[in-house]
C-alpha positions, 0 to 999 in steps of 0.5 A: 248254743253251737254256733253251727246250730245257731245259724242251722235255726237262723236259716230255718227261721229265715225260710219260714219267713220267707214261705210265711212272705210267699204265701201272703204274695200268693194269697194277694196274687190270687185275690187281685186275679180273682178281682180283675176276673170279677171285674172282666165278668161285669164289664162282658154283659150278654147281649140278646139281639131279636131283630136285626135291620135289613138295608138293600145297598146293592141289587143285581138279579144277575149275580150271586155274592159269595165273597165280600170284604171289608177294606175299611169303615168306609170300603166294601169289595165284592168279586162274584160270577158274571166277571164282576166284582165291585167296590162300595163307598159308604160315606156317598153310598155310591157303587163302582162295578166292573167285569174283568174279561179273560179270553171269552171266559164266564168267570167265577169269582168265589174268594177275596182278600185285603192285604191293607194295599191291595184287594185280590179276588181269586176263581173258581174252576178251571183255569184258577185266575188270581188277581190284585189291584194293579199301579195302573188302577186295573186288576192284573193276573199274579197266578194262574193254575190250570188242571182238570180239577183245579178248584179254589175255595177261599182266600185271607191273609196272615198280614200285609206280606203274607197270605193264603188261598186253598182249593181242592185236592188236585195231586193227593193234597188240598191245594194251598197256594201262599204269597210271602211278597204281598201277593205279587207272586204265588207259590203252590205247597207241593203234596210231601209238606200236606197231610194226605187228602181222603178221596174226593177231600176239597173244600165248598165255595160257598162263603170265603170262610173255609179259612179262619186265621188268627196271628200266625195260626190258621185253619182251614176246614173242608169237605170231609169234615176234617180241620187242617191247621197250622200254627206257623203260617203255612210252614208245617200242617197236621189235621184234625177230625171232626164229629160233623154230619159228612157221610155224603157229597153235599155234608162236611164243614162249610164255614169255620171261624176262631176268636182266638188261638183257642175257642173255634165254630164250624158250621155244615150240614147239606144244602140240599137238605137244609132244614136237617140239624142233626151233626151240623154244629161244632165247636172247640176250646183246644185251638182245633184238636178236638170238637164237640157238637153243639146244638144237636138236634136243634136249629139252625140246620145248613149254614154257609157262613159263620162269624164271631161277633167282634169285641164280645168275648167269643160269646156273640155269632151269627150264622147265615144261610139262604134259609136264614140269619140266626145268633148265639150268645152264649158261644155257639150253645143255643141260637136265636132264629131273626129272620127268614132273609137269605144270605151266602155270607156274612162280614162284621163292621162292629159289635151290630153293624154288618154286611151280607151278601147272597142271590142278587144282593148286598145288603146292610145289617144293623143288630139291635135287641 
């Protein structure tokens, strides 16, 4: 036989091996993924909670709670109106309140954050007062903003450096101030690197959840129903629309919460119509591109917060409202109502255990089935 030919069948013969050797890799490629599929399927078993455990750890008639965070196992902080905020030692279940004092100012706090140093709380209306733990043990100011409609909603941070506070549109943009030096100085993003606002765009103070970050993504949901994001920690921003109920004042998105960089809720509605439950259910699986409605026609109607359950797959939420505490185990599909008990807002311990807050208190929330 030709040499040539010899070696032109040799090479043949050695591809077909080769493709015969890389679709049995691929066959057992494709079984190991399908068994590890089976077995993340049996190790994720859905939960049903019916009844939720409701323990009062702080009561003051005074106060309205609208902004929790939870520092640690051990550690709760709240900020509120009446200048207070406070901080909860679960291990003495033991409260140390304080009011901070501006001028003769009625402060509003509406917005807090943890950086893992420092717990910061952030006011509403006008001036925007910022404020972080202090060396000196008092809370100290690192950003004041004045303007006539100046107005922040919502804090959170990326990391221990780097963190966000958005507010309504005060120049044709949203207001978003950003620290890169762990809060110790604020900067605001000026209108030319922001999407342009539509008229009257800002964001409701209702929960501290109109920001949703996770890794270096962040979101921020507002009032006309829109989802701003950005994939680079506030450096650049697009914004998306949204099939939710806003064609009034008092409609739009109140809360929005991701699980990962793709599967995403928002929850809205109008306060002053609460038992409406049309359009006010919203979720997407594209990291916030595009959202379908969930639960249409269906309760819960108004919700100020929701939040994914921790650990569980994105599967678990909870809403709260003060209407109510309701709970999804099948991402956002159908929900559960578990009590009639109104909160403003909600934060997870772990997978059953959370803290809520609303008119007058702070309670405790074990989940159980």
């Amino acid at each position: 036989m030709n040499t040539r030919i010899f070696l032109l069948l040799e090479r043949i013969e050695v591809s077909f091996l080769k493709i015969h050797l890389m679709k049995r890799v691929y066959i057992v490629l494709i079984s190991l993924v399908f068994l590890w599929s089976c077995k993340d399927e049996e190790k994720f078993r859905s939960r049903q909670f019916s009844n939720v455990t409701i323990e009062t750890i702080l009561q003051d008639s005074t106060l309205s709670i609208r902004a929790i965070e939870i520092l640690d196992k051990h550690s709760l902080a709240f900020a509120a109106n009446n200048n207070t905020y406070g901080l909860y030692h679960a291990e003495n279940d033991k409260w140390l309140l304080s009011k901070q004092e501006y001028d003769s100012l009625d402060i509003q706090f509406r917005a807090v954050a943890n950086n893992n140093e420092d717990f910061f709380m952030l006011s509403v209306g006008n001036p925007a007062l910022l404020y972080k733990t202090g060396n000196s043990g008092d809370m100290e100011l690192v950003y004041k903003e004045e303007h006539d409609n100046v107005f922040y909603d919502s804090m959170a941070f990326w990391n221990e450096n780097e963190g966000i506070a958005i507010g309504d549109a005060t120049h044709g943009c949203l207001s978003i101030i950003i620290t890169r030096n762990s809060g110790e100085t604020w900067e605001k993003l000026p209108c030319d690197v922001l999407p342009n606002t539509i008229e009257n765009e800002g964001a409701f103070a209702a929960s501290n959840t109109n920001i949703a970050i996770v890794g270096n993504h962040t979101w921020v949901a507002t009032t006309a129903g829109r989802v701003y994001y950005s994939p680079d920690k506030g450096q650049s921003w697009e914004v998306f629309d949204t099939p939710i109920v806003k064609d009034k004042d008092t409609e739009g998105i109140y809360s929005i919460a991701f699980y990962d960089p793709l599967k995403g809720v928002a929850f809205g509605g109008d306060y002053t119509n609460p038992e409406d439950n049309s359009a006010n259910k919203i979720k997407t699986i594209d990291g916030g591109k595009t959202w379908q409605l969930v639960a249409e026609n269906k309760d819960p109607g108004y919700r100020s917060c929701v939040q994914y359950i921790p650990n569980r797959a994105g599967k678990e939420l909870v809403t709260v409202g003060f209407k109510g505490i309701d709970y999804s185990n099948d991402a956002s599909e159908s929900w559960t109502h578990l009590s009639d008990e109104g909160f403003y807002t909600i934060r997870f311990l772990n997978d059953s255990v959370a803290y809520a807050a609303g008119a007058g208190r702070i309670c405790k929330l074990t989940f159980t089935p």
